[in-house]
C-alpha positions as CSV (number, residue, x, y, z in Angstrom):
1,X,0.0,0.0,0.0
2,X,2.9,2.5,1.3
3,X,5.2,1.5,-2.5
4,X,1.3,2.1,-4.5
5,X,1.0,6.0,-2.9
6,X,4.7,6.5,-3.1
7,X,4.7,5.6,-7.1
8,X,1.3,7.0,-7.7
9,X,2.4,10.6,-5.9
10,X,6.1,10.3,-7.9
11,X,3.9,10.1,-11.1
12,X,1.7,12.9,-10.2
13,X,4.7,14.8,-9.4
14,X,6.3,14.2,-12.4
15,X,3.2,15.4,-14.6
16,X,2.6,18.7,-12.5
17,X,6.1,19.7,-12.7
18,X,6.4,18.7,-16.6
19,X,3.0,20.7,-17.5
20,X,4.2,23.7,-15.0
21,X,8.1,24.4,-16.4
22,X,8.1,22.3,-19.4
23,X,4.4,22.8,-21.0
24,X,3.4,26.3,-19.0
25,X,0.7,27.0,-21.7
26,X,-1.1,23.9,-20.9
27,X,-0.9,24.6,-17.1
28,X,-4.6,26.2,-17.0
29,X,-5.5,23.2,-18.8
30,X,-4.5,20.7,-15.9
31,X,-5.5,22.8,-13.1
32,X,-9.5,22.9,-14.9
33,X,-9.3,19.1,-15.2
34,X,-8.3,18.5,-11.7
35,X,-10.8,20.9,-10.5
36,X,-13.9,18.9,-12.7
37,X,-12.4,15.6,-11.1
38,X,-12.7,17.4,-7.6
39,X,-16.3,18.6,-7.9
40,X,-17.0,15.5,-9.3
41,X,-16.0,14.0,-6.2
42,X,-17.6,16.8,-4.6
43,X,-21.0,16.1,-5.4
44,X,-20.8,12.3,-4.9
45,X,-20.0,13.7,-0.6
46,X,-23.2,15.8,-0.9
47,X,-25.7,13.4,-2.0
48,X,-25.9,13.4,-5.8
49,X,-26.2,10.2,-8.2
50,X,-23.9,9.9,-11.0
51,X,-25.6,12.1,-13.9
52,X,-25.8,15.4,-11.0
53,X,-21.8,14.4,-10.2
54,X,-21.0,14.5,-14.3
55,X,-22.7,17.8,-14.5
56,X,-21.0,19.3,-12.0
57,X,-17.7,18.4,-12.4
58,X,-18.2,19.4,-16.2
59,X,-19.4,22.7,-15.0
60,X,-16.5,23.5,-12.9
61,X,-14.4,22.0,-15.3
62,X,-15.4,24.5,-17.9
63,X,-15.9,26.9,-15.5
64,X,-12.1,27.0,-13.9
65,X,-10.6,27.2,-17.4
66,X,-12.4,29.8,-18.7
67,X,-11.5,32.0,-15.6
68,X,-8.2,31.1,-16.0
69,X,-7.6,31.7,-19.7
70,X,-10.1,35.1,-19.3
71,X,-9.0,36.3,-16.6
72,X,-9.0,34.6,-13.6
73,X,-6.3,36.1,-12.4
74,X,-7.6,39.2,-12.4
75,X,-10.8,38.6,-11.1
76,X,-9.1,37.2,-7.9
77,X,-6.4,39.9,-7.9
78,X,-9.1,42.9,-7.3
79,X,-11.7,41.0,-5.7
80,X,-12.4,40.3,-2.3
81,X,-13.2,36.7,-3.1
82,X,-9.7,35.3,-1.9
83,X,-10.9,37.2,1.2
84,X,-14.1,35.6,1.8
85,X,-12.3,32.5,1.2
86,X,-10.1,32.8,3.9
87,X,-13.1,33.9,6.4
88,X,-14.4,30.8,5.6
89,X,-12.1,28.3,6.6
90,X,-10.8,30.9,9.9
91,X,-13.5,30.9,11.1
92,X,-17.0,29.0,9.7
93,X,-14.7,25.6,8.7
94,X,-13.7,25.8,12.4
95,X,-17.2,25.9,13.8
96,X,-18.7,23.6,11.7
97,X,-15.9,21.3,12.5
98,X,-17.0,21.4,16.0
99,X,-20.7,21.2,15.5
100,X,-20.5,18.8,12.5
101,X,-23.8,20.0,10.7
102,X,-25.0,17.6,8.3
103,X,-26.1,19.1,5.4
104,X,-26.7,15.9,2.5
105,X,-29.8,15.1,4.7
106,X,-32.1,17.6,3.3
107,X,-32.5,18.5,-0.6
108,X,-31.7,22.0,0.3
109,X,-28.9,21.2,2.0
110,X,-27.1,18.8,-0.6
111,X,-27.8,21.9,-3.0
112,X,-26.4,24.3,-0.6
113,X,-22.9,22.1,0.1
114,X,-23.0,21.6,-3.9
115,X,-22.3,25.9,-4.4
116,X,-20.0,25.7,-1.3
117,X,-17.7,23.3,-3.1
118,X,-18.3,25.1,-6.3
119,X,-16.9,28.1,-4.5
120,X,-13.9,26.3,-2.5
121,X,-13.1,24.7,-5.6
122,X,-13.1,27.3,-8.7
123,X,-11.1,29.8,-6.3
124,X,-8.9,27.3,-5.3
125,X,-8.5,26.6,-9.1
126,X,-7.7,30.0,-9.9
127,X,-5.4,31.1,-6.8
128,X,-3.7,27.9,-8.3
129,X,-3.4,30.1,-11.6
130,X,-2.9,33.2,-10.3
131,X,0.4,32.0,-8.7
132,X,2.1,30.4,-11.1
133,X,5.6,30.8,-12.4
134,X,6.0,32.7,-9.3
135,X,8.2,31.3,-6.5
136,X,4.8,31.4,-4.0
137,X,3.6,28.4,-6.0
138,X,6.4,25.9,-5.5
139,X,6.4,27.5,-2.1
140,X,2.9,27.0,-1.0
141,X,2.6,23.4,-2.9
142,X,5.7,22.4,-0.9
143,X,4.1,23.4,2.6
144,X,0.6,21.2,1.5
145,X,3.3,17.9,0.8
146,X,5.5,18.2,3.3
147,X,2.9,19.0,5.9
148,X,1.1,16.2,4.5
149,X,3.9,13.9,4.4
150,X,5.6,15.0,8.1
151,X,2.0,14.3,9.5
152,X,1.6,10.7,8.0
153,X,4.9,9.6,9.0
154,X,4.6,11.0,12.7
155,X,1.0,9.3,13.4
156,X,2.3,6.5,12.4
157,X,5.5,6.4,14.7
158,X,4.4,8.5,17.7
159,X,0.3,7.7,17.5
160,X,-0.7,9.3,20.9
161,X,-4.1,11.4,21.3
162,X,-6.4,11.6,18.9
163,X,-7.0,15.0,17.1
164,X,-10.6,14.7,16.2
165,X,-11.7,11.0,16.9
166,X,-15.4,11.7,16.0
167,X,-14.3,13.0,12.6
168,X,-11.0,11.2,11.4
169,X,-9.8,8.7,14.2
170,X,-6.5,8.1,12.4
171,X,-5.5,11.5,12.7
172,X,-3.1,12.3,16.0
173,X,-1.7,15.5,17.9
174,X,1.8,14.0,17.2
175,X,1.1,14.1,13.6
176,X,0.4,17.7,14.2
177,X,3.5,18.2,15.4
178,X,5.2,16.4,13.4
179,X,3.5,18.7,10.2
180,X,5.0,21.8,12.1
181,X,8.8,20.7,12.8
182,X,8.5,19.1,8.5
183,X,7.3,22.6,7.8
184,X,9.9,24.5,10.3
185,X,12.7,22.6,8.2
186,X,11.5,23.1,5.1
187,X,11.2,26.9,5.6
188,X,14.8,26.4,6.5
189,X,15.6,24.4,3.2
190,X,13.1,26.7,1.1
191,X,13.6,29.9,2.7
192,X,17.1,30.5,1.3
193,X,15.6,30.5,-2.4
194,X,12.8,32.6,-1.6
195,X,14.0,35.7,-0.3
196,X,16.8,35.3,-3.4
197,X,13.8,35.1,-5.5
198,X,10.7,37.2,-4.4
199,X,11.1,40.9,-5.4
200,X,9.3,41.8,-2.7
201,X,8.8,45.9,-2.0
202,X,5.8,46.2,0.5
203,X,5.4,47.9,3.6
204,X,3.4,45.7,5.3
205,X,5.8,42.6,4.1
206,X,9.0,41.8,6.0
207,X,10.5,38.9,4.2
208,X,12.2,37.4,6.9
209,X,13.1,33.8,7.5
210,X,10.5,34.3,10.7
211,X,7.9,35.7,8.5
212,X,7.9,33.0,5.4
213,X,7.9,30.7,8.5
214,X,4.9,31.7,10.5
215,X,3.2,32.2,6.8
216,X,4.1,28.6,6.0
217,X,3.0,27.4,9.4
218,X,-0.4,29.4,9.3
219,X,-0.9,27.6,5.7
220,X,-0.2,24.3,7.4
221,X,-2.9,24.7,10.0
222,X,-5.2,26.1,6.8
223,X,-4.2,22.6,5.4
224,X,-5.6,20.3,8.4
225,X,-8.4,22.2,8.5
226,X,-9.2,21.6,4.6
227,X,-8.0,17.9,5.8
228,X,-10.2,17.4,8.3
229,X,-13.0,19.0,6.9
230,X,-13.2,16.5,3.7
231,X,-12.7,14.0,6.5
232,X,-16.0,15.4,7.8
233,X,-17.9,15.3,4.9
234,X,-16.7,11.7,3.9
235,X,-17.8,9.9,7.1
236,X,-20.8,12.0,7.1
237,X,-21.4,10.2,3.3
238,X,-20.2,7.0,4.9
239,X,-17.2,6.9,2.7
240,X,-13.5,6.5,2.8
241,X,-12.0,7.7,-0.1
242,X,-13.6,10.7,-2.4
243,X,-13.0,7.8,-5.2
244,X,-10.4,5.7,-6.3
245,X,-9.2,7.6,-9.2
246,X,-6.0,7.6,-8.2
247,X,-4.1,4.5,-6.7
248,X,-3.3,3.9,-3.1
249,X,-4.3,7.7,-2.2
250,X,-8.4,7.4,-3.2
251,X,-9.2,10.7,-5.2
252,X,-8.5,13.6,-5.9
253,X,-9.7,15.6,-2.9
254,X,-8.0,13.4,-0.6
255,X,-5.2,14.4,-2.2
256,X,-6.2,18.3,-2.7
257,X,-8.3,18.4,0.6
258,X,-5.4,20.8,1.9
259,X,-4.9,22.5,-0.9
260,X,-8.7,24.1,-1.1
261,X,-7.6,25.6,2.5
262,X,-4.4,26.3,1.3
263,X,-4.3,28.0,-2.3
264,X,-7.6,30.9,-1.2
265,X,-5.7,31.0,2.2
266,X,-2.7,32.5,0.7
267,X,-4.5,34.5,-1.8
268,X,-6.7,36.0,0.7
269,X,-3.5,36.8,2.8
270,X,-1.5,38.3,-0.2
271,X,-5.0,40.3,-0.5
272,X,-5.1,41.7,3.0
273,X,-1.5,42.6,2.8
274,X,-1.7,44.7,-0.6
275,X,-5.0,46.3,1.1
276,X,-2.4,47.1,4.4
277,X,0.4,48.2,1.9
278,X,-2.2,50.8,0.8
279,X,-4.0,51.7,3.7
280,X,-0.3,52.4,5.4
């Protein structure tokens, strides 16, 4: 099982950074297809059959690409969306975490988790677009693996207490920790090349090795949030994997699950700072 998700996530790997340096202009491509696989996925953990799934995940799909090749970018750039984005999972993914509302019981309710992950997923899509070729991107991916990665291997080889039994039982306040001390030493690794390569010329930004730190730290609890609430939604479907699309790690939003906390996280962050730059 370990050698299936260590070859699958090689190959995955291999394809994003081949589109991303090698075949840029079909970047916007893959980031729509993985966003129609992810609200396909999407609607199955809200309650719809198979033709509601397609539909969606072909309306995202069409949708994320034709922000990103019309402007996307832009739309997120002067918007407050990234903002709203980042409310959300500060402070309602938090909540709802804790009080577990169950939405897929009640038509209105499947509907009104079907325009949430619309929304989670198209901005994620295009804060995906909106940083790349930029340092950021390799930056803020990294933070989602190795986080990821640190917090696998520590559960497994400290266990301990449980970080949200009722939700995800196999996840553990060690692997917590051990997401922060993978991130602290990647910021170390990382950290060198960014402040090389970030022109950076803001007020209200202090490139410092503290500062990328506690931004990548503050993106890693964005992550287990995102983590933990696909977790929620899953065993509330009865679930364990989104769908098995992709060998020995389910599907694709158990392996993005972080990433729709993540990507609007630090666009909404990079929004709030430029707002600050301006303001001061």
């Amino acid at each position: 099982m370990l050698m299936k998700r260590i070859v699958t996530a090689a190959v995955l790997l291999v394809v994003l950074l081949g589109v991303l340096f090698g075949l840029p202009r079909f970047w916007p491509a893959l980031v729509a297809l993985l966003a129609g696989l992810a609200a396909w996925e999407w609607a199955g953990l809200a309650g719809f059959g198979q033709t509601g799934r397609v539909l969606f995940g072909a309306v995202i799909l069409a949708s994320c690409a034709m922000l990103l090749l019309r402007g996307g970018q832009l739309l997120l750039e002067f918007s407050s969306i990234g903002v709203l984005s980042l409310l959300f999972w500060c402070v309602v993914a938090p909540c709802w975490l804790k009080v577990q509302w169950c939405f897929r019981e009640r038509a209105w309710g499947r509907w009104c988790l079907l325009a949430l992950g619309a929304f989670l997923i198209v901005v994620s899509g295009c804060a995906l677009g909106f940083l790349t070729g930029a340092p950021w991107l390799l930056g803020v991916l990294g933070v989602a693996w190795v986080s990821d990665i640190s917090a696998y291997f520590a559960g497994r080889k400290f266990g301990g207490k449980k970080l949200a039994p009722s939700i995800s039982p196999g996840k553990t306040w060690a692997g917590v920790w051990g997401a922060i001390a993978g991130v602290t030493l990647y910021t170390v690794v990382f950290g060198f090349y960014l402040l090389s390569s970030v022109p950076l010329d803001l007020p209200a930004i202090r490139l410092t090795f503290l500062s990328i730190w506690v931004i990548f730290i503050f993106l890693a609890v964005l992550g287990i949030l995102g983590d933990l609430f696909e977790s929620m939604l899953k065993r509330q479907a009865g679930i364990k994997d989104s769908s098995q699309v992709l060998p020995g790690h389910g599907g694709v939003l158990d392996r993005i699950d972080s990433l729709l906390a993540i990507l609007p996280g630090c666009h909404g962050a990079v929004a709030i700072t430029f707002a600050l730059d301006r303001f001061w």
